[in-house]
Residue frames as qw, qx, qy, qz and C-alpha x, y, z in Angstrom:
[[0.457, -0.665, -0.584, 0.095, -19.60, -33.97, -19.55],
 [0.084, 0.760, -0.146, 0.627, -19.66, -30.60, -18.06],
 [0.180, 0.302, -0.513, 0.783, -17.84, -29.39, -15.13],
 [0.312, -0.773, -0.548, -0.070, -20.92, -28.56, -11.92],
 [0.196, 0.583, -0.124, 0.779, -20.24, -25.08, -11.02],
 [0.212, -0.379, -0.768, 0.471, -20.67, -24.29, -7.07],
 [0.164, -0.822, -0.538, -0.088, -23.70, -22.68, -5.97],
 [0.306, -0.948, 0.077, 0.048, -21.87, -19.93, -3.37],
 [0.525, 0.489, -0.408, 0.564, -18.21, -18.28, -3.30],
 [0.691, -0.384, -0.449, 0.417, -16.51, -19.43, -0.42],
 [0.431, -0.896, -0.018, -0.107, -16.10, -16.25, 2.24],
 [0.833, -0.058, -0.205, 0.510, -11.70, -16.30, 2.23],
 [0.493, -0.847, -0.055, 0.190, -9.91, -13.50, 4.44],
 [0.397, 0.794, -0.249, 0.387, -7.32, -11.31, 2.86],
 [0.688, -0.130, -0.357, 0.618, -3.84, -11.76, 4.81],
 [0.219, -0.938, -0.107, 0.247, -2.65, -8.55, 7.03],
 [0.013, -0.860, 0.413, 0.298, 0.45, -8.50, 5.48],
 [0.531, -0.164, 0.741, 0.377, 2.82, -10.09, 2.62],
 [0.078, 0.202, -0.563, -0.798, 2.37, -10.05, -0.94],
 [0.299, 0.453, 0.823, -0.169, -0.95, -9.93, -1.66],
 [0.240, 0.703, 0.479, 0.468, -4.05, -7.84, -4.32],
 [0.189, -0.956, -0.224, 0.003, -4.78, -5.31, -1.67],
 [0.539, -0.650, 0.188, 0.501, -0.73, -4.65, -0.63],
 [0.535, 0.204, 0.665, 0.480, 0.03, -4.62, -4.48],
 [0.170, 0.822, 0.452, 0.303, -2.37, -2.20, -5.34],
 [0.298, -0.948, -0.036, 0.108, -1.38, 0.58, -2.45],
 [0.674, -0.455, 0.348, 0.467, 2.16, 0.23, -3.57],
 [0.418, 0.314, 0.469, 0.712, 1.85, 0.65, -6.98],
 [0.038, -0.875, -0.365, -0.317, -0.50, 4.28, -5.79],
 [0.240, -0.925, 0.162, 0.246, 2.02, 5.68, -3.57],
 [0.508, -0.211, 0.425, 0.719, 4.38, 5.26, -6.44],
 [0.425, 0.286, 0.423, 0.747, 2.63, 7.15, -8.43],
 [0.220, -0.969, -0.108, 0.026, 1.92, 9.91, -6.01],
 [0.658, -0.375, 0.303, 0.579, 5.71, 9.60, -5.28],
 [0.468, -0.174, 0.299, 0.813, 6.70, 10.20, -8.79],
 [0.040, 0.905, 0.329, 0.267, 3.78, 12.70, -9.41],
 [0.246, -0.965, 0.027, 0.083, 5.15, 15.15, -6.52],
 [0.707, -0.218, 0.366, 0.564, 9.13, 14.41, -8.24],
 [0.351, 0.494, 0.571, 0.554, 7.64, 15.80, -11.63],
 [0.164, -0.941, -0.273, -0.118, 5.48, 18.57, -9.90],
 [0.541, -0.638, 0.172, 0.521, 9.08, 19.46, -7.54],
 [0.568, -0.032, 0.624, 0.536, 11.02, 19.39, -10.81],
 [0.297, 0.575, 0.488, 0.585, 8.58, 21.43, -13.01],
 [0.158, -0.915, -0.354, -0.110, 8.07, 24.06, -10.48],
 [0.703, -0.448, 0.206, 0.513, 12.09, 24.53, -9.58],
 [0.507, 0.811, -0.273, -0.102, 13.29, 24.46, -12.73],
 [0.045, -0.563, 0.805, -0.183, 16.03, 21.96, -11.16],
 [0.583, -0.076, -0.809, -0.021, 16.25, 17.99, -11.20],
 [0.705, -0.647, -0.166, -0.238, 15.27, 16.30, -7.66],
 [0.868, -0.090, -0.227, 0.433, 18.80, 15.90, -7.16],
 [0.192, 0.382, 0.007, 0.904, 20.05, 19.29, -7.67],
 [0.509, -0.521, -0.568, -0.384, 17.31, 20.30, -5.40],
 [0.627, -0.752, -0.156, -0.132, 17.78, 18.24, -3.02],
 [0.157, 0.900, -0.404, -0.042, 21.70, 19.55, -3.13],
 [0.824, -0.294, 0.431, 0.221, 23.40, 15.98, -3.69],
 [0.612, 0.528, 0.170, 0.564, 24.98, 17.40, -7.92]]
């Protein structure tokens, strides 16, 4: 016997904060702006990000 699928998806409200899709996503995009502008620092120097930023 099949399952009855519902008619409508229920209408559910994304938390403001904690570990959720939406907080997940933006986290994983300002890491990889982050380690875009590391690469971009780094290829335009000529010097790690450490050396840089004078901690070697």
């Amino acid at each position: 016997m099949a399952k009855p699928t519902p008619s409508t998806i229920p209408a559910v409200n994304q938390p403001k904060y904690g570990f959720h899709e939406y907080a997940e996503r933006l986290n994983g995009r300002a890491a990889m702006v982050g380690f875009a502008t590391i690469v971009a620092i780094e290829y335009f120097t000529g010097r790690g990000l450490l050396s840089w930023l004078g901690l070697t």
